[in-house]
DOSELUM-375796 format. One record per residue: residue in three letters; x, y, z of N, C-alpha, C in turn. Coordinates in steps of 0.02 Angstrom, whole numbers, plus 50000, padded with zeros to 5 digits. Layout:
AlaXYZXYZXYZ/...
! end
This chain:
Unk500434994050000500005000050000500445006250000/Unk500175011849956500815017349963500455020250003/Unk500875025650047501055027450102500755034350084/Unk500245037150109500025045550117500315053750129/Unk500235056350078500845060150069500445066450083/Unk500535069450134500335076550174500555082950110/Unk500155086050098499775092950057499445097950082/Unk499895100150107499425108450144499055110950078/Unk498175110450102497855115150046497505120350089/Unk497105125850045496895128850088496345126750101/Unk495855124750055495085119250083495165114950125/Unk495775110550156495825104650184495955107850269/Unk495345105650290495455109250383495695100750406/Unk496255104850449496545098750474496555098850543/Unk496735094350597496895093150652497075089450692/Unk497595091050749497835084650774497235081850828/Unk497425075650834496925072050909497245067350928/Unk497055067251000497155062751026496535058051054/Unk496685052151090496005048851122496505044151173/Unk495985045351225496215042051273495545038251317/Unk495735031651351495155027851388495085031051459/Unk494465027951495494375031751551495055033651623/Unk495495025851591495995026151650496625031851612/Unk496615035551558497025039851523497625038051498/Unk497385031851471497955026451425497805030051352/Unk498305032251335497945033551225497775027051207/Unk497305028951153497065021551114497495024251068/Unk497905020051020498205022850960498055018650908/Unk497815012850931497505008750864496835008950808/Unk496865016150822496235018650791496225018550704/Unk495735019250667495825019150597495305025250571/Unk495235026550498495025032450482494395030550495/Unk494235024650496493245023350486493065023850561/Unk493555024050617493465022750687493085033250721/Unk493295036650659493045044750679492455046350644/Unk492305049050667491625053650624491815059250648/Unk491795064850609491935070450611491385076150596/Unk490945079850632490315084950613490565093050629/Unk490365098950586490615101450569489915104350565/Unk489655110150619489045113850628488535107350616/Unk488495103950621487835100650640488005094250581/Unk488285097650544488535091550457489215087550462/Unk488965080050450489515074650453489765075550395/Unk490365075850400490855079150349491515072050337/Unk491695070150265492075066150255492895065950248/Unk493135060850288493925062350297494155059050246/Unk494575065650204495055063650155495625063450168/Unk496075063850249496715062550244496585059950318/Unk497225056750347497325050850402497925048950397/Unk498255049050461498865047650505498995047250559/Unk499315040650578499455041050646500205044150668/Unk500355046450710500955049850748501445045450752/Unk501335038250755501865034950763502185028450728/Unk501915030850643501995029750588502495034850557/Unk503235032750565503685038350533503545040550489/Unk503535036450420503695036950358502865040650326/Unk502265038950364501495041650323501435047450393/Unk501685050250424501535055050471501725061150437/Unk501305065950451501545073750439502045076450436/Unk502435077950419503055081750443503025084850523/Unk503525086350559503175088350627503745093350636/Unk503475099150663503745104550679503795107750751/Unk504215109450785504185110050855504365118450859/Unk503965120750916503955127550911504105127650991/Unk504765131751017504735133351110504715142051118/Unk504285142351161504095148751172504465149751240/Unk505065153851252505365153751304505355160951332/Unk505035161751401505005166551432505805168051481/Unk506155174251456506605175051489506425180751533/Unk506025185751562505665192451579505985190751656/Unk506095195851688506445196751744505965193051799/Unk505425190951815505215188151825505185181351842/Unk505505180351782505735173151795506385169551837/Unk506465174351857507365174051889507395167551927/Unk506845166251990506875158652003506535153951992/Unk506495155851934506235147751884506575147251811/Unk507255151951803507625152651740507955144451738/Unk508305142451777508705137151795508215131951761/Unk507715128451815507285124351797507015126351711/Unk506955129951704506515131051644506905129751573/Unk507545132251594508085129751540508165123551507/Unk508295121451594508305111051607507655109651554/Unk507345110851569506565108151565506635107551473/Unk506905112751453506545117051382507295111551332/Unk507825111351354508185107451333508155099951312/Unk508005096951373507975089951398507125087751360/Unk506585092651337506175090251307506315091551222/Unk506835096751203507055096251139507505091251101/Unk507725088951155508225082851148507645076451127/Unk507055076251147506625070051159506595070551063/Unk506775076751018506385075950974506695074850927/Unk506995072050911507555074350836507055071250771/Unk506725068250764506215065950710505855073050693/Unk505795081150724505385087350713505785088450661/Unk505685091250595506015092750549506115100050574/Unk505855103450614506425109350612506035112250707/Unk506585117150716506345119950777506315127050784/Unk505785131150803505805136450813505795137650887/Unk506285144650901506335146250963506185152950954/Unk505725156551004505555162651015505515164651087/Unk506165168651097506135170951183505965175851185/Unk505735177551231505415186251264505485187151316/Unk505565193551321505495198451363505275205451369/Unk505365209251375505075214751311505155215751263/Unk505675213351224505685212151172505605205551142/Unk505385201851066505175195451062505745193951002/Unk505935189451026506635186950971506415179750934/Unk506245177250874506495174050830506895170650804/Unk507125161850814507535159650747507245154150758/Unk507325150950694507195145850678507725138850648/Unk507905134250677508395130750663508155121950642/Unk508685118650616508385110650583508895105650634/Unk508735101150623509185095350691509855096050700/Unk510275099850623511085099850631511175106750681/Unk510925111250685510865116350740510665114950797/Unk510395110450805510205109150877510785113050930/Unk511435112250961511835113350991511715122451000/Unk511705125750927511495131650951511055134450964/Unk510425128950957509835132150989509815131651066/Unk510275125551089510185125651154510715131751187/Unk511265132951135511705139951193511415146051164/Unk510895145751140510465153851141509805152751199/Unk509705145351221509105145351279509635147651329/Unk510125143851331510715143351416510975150451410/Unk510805155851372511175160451365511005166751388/Unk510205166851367509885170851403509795171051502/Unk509585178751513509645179351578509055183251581/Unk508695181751630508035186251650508095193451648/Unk507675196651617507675203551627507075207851590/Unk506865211151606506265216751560505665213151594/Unk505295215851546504515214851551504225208451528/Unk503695206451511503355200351489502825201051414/Unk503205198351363502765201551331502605193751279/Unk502065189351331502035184451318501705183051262/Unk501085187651272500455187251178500825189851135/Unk501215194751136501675195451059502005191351042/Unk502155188351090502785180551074502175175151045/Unk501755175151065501355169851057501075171550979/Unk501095177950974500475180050895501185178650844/Unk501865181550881502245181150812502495173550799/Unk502255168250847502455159550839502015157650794/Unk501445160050810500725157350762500705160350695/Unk500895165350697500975170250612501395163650570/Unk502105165050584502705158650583502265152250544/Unk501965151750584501665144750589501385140650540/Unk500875148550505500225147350477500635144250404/Unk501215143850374501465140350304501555133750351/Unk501635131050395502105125950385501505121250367/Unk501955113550324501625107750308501665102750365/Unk501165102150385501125094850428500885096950493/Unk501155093650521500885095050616501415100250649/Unk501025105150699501525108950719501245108650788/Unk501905109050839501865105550912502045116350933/Unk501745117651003502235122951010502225122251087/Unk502805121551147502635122651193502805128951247/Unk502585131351285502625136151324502905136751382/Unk503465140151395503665138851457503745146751488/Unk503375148951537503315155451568503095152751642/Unk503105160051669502775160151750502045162151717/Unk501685165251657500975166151635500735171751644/Unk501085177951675500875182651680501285189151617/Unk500705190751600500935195351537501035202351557/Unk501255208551544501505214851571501605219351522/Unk501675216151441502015220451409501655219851325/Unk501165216551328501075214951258500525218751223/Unk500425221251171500035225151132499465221851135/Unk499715213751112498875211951092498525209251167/Unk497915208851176497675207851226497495199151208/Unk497305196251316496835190651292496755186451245/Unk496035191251252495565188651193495745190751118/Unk496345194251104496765195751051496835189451040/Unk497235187151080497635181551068497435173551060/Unk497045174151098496365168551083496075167651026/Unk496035171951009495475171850913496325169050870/Unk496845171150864497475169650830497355162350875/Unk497375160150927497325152650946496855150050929/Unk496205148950906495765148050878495705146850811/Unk496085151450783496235153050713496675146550668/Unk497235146150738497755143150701497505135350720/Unk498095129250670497895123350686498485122050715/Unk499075125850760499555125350810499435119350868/Unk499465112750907499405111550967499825112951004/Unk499645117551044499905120851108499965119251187/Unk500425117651201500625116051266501085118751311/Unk500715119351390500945125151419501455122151482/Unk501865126051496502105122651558502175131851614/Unk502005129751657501825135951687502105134751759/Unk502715139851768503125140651837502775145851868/Unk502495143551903501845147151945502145148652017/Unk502475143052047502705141952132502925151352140/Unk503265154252133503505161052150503135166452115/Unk502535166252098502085170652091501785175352137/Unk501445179352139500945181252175500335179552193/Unk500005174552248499295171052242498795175952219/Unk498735182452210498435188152201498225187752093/Unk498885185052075498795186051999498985175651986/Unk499205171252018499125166051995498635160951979/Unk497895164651996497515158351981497235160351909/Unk497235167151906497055168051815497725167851789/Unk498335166851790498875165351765498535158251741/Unk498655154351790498325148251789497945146151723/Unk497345147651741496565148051697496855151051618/Unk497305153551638497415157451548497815153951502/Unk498345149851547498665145451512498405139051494/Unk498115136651538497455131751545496995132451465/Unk496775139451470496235139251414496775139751356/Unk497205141551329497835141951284497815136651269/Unk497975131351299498335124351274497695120051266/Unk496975119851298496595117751305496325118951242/Unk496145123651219495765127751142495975123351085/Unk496745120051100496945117751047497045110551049/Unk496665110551087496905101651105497435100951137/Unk497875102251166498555100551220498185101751263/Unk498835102251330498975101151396499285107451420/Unk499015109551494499435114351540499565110351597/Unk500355111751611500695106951680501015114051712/Unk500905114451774501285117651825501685116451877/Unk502185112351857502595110051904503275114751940/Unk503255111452000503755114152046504425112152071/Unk504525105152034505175102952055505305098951980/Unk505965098051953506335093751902505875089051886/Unk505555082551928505335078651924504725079951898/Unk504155085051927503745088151878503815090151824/Unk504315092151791504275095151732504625089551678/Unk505135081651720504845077951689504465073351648/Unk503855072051706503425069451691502835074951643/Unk503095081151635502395085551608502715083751529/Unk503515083851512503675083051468503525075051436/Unk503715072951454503395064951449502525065151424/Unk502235066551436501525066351422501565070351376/Unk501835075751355501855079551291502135075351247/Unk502585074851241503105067751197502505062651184/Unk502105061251240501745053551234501125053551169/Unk500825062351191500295064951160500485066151093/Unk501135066951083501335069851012501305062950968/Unk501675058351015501805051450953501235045050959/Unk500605048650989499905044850989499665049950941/Unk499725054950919499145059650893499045056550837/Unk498225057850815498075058450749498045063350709/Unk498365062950647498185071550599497395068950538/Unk496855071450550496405070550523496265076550480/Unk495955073750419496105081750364495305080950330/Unk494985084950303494295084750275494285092850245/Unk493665091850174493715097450145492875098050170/Unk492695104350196492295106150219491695105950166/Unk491005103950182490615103450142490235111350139/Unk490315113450183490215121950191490575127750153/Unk490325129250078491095132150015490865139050040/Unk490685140450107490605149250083491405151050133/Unk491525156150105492275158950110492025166950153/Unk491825165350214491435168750256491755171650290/Unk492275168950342492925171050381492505168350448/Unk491895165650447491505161750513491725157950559/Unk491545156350624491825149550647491415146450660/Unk491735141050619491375132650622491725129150693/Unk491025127750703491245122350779491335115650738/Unk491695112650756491775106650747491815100650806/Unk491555094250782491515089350854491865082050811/Unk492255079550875492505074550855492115068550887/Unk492025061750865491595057950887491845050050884/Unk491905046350917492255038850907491665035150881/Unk491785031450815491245028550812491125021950840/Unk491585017850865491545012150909490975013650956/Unk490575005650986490025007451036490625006251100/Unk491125002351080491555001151137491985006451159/Unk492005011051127492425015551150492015023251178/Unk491265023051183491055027251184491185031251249/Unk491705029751301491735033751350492375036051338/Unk492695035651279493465038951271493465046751263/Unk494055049951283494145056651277494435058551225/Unk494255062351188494615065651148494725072551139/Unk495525073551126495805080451141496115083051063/Unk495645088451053495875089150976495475098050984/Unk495425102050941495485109450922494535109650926/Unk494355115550924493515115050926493245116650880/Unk493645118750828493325123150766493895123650728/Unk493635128850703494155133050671493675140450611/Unk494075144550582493695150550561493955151250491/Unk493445150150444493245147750374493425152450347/Unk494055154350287494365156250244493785162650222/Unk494065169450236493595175850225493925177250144/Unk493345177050102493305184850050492845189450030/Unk493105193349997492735199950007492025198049957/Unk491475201249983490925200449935490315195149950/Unk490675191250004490235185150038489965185750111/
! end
């Protein structure tokens, strides 16, 4: 059988998923006839399918680290380094890596597996300082983003509190919404202020959540670990499911979309995948 060859179009809405059973084992032996996919109320047909841990028919996969260096972070720079390294190392199969640090200002590059070494002495290099200007870091990862072919992973590593950024929120939410990015947060919360950490919390939460990932807030090595590990686990269980919308108006709308197992046996499984997405705008419609 030949092997499925990934085509970014612009009709083809795609997304990653995962599924997991009630005890939060992934099922990964799933097949294309095992989803149904509805799309405002209309069962809509999948023309593309892959599993994550199928090298050779998987997406291309792209890894994106969003690294908060903002003065702020001063005692959680150490850990966060560890953390941001030791889960880039998990990946060398990502055909390329983007790194974007901030602080008040938001820095850019993008490197492929033979760079690796200098992506890690531009993380170890930085030192806390300035402001937080986490949604500009976040809008200019997702801009980035919107060419690449295949699956794109991005994870987050901040204390979650923003200070400095133009776009707001709910700015930043509609660009998360927008994009088909899965986003995952890791959030050094312990030396916060209890005053601003529980919507720190809740914001990173809804970030990674919107898109189908995970937010972990851990406080010691071993936490951040195991938060990395479940990201890794989630990445090489995911499914990339692709369908051309039976809906041709070019509206700029958002379509909710629902994912659905069609097994009767599996009907208590979870699935973690994007909620929508917002239908290609032109003028005149």
């Amino acid at each position: 059988m030949q092997q499925p060859i990934f085509r970014a179009r612009l009709d083809l809405v795609t997304m990653g998923v995962t599924v997991t059973d009630r005890r939060g084992n992934y099922i990964s032996d799933l097949t294309q006839d095992d989803f149904d996919i509805v799309e405002d109320g209309r069962k809509q047909s999948i023309t593309y399918f892959a599993r994550g841990d199928e090298a050779t028919a998987a997406p291309p996969l792209h890894v994106g680290l969003l690294f908060d260096t903002s003065g702020s972070m001063g005692e959680d720079i150490k850990l966060s380094r560890s953390a941001a390294v030791r889960f880039l190392n998990t990946l060398s199969d990502a055909e390329d890596m983007t790194l974007v640090d901030f602080d008040t200002e938001v820095r850019v590059a993008k490197y492929g597996q033979g760079d690796f070494a200098r992506m890690v002495e531009r993380i170890r290099g930085r030192q806390p300082s300035g402001w937080t200007a986490m949604y500009d870091a976040l809008g200019v990862f997702l801009d980035g983003a919107a060419d690449n072919e295949g699956r794109s992973i991005l994870v987050i590593y901040t204390d979650g509190g923003d200070t400095r950024s133009t776009l707001g929120f709910s700015d930043v939410m509609t660009l998360v919404r927008a994009s088909d990015v899965t986003i995952h947060a890791v959030g050094f919360l312990e030396h916060q202020p209890s005053s601003s950490k529980l919507m720190q919390r809740q914001r990173l939460a809804e970030i990674a959540e919107t898109t189908g990932g995970q937010a972990f807030f851990p406080t010691a090595m071993k936490d951040v670990e195991a938060a990395y590990d479940k990201i890794v686990a989630q990445i090489r269980n995911q499914y990339t499911l692709g369908y051309t919308s039976s809906n041709t108006a070019q509206d700029g709308k958002w379509r909710k979309v629902e994912l659905k197992i069609a097994r009767p046996d599996l009907k208590d499984a979870r699935i973690q995948s994007r909620r929508g997405y917002f239908a290609l705008y032109k003028d005149g419609q």
